[in-house]
C-alpha positions, 0 to 999 in steps of 0.5 A, spaced: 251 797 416 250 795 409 255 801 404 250 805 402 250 807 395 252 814 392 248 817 387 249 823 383 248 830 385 247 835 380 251 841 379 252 846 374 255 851 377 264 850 377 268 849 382 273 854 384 278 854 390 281 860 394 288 862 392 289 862 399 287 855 401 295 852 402 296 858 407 289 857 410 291 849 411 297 851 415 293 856 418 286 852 421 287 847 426 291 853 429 284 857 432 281 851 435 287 849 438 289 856 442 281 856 445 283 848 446 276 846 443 277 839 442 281 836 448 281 830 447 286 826 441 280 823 438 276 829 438 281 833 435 284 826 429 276 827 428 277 835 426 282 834 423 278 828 418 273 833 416 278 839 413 274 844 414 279 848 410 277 846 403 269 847 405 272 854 407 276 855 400 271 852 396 264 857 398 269 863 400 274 863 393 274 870 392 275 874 398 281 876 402 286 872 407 284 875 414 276 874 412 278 868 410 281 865 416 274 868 420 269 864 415 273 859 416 273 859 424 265 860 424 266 854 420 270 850 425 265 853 431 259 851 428 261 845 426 263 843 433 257 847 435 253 842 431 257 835 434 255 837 441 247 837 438 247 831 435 252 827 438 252 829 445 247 828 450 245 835 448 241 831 442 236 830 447 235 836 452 231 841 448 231 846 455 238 845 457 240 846 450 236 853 450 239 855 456 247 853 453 246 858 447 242 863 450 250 865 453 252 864 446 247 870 444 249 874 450 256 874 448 255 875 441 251 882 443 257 884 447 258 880 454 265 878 455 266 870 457 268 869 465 272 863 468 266 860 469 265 860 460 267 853 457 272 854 452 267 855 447 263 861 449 272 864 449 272 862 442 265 865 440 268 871 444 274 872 439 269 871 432 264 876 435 271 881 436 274 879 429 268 879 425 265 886 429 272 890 427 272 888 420 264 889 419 259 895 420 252 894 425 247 893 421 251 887 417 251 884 424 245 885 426 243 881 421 247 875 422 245 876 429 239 874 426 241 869 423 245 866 429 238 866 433 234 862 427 240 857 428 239 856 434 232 855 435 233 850 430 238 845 434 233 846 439 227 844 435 231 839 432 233 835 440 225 837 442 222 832 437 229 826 437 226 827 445 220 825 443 222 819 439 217 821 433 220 821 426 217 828 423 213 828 417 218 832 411 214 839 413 216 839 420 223 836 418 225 841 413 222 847 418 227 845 423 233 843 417 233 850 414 235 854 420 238 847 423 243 847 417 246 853 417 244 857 411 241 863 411 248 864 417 253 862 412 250 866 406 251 871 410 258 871 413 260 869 405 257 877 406 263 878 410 268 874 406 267 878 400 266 885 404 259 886 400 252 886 404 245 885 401 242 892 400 235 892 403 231 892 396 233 885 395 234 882 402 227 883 402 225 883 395 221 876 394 225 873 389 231 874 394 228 869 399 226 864 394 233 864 392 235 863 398 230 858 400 233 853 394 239 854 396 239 852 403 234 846 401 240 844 395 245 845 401 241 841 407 239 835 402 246 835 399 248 834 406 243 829 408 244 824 403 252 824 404 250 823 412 245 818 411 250 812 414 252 815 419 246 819 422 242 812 421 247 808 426 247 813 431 239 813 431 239 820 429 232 821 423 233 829 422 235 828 415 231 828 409 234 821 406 231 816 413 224 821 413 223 817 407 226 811 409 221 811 415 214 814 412 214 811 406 217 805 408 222 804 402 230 801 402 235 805 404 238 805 397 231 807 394 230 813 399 238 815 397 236 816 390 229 819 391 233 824 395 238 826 390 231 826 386 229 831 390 236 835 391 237 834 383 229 839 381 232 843 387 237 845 383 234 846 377 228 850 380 234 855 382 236 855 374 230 857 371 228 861 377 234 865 376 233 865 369 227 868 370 229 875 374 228 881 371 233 887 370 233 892 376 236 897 373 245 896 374 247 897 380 242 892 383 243 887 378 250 888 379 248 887 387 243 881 384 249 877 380 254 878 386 249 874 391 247 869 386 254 868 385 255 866 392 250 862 393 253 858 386 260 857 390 257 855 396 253 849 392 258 847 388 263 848 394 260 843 399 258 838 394 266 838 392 268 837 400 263 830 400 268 827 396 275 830 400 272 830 408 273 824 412 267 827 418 261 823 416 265 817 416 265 816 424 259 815 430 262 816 436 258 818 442 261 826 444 262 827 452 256 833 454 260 840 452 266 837 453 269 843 448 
């Protein structure tokens, strides 16, 4: 299809990378390999491409080695995880995509996988071990939360490509804010930097709002630099063909009014952020930490765009073949 433009996307925030990143980069590919998630050449050249590794050094940059090469491999999982929704036959089968992530939830809750388990559910059997060790259960209680948020969003996601409707934007960002992932990997940047939200502010109003910006800054970012390819493998869950379709403009016009979009998002953050109140230090420390995070995360997503080769193939993924 015709080469889409690419926009400017706004970032102020800068970027930074771990100064463990040449290690992680030895290290990376060596998880997936040992749990056999990508058995096929193609499936794993297409791995290899996405350098998840840099995405992990650059939204994790400050925290320890081990904690990285677990955010790291939550990386990997969800990103094969999310393949197989959007590129499999999985893309339409809401039911038997509730069914397959209901073991998911089983295991993280401390079921052990059995023979009869893909290699999938033994490599979210190892995250939930490793991560378990290192955390305490209230932090994984709530990023069991968020796992079940995720979730629930691929499956609303493959309810509507089921019907064969292009949703409106409200519909379309009710599943994108769960379906991209960001409430589950603000929370694993918890992890990695061995900090959890105390419940005054994960509760506290402004808390979510700053939280909902990001995630809308992440999910739009994302759509804009994979509108080529979702739109030659007939997807419509991204915010640019929303626009392309409902309000009938170009392609290139709907790129741009989405980097619009994304770009007030980010300047809504700014003046939100400039407007918090003193809490007193010791949470106004805790507040500046989590901003800080979630500073990382934009800037460091927006970075590995420009470094990735994963939006750059269309092929069709065999059903669970991980």
């Amino acid at each position: 299809m015709k080469e889409l433009l690419s926009p400017s996307l706004y970032c102020p925030f800068p970027h930074q990378i771990n100064k463990h990143v040449d290690i992680l980069q030895e290290y990376a590919l060596e998880w997936v390999l040992r749990f056999n998630l990508q058995a096929s050449e193609t499936a794993f050249a297409r791995l290899s491409k996405s350098k998840f590794f840099l995405l992990a050094a650059s939204a994790y940059p400050n925290c320890d080695l081990e904690e990285l090469k677990i955010g790291n491999d939550w990386l990997s999982w969800v990103f094969i995880w999310d393949d197989q929704c959007d590129m499999s036959e999985f893309k339409k089968q809401p039911e038997a995509l509730k069914i397959f992530q209901q073991r998911f939830i089983e295991i993280l809750k401390g079921s052990e996988p059995t023979s009869q388990d893909m290699p999938i559910n033994h490599a979210l059997a190892d995250l939930r071990q490793r991560t378990r060790q290192r955390t305490n259960e209230k932090w994984f209680n709530h990023f069991l939360h968020c796992f079940e948020q995720y979730c629930h969003g691929c499956v609303e996601e493959a309810a509507i490509r089921a019907q064969g409707i292009v949703p409106d934007i409200d519909t379309y960002m009710k599943c994108r804010r769960f379906s991209v992932g960001g409430y589950l990997f603000l929370t694993v940047s918890e992890f990695c930097n061995q900090f959890m939200l105390s419940d005054v502010l994960r509760n506290h109003e402004i808390v979510k709002k700053l939280e909902l910006l990001t995630i809308d800054i992440l999910a739009w970012c994302n759509d804009v630099f994979s509108a080529s390819r979702e739109m030659e493998s007939g997807d419509v869950h991204n915010l640019v063909l929303v626009l392309h379709y409902l309000q009938t403009i170009p392609l290139n016009e709907a790129i741009n009014l989405a980097a619009s979009m994304h770009n007030k998002k980010v300047k809504e953050l700014i003046n939100l952020e400039a407007s918090i109140p003193s809490f007193g230090e010791e949470i106004d420390v805790e507040m500046a930490k989590y901003i800080s995070i979630m500073h990382s995360w934009i800037s460091g997503n927006l970075n590995w765009y420009s470094l990735t080769g994963r939006y750059e193939t269309t092929e069709k993924l065999e059903l669970v073949n991980c």
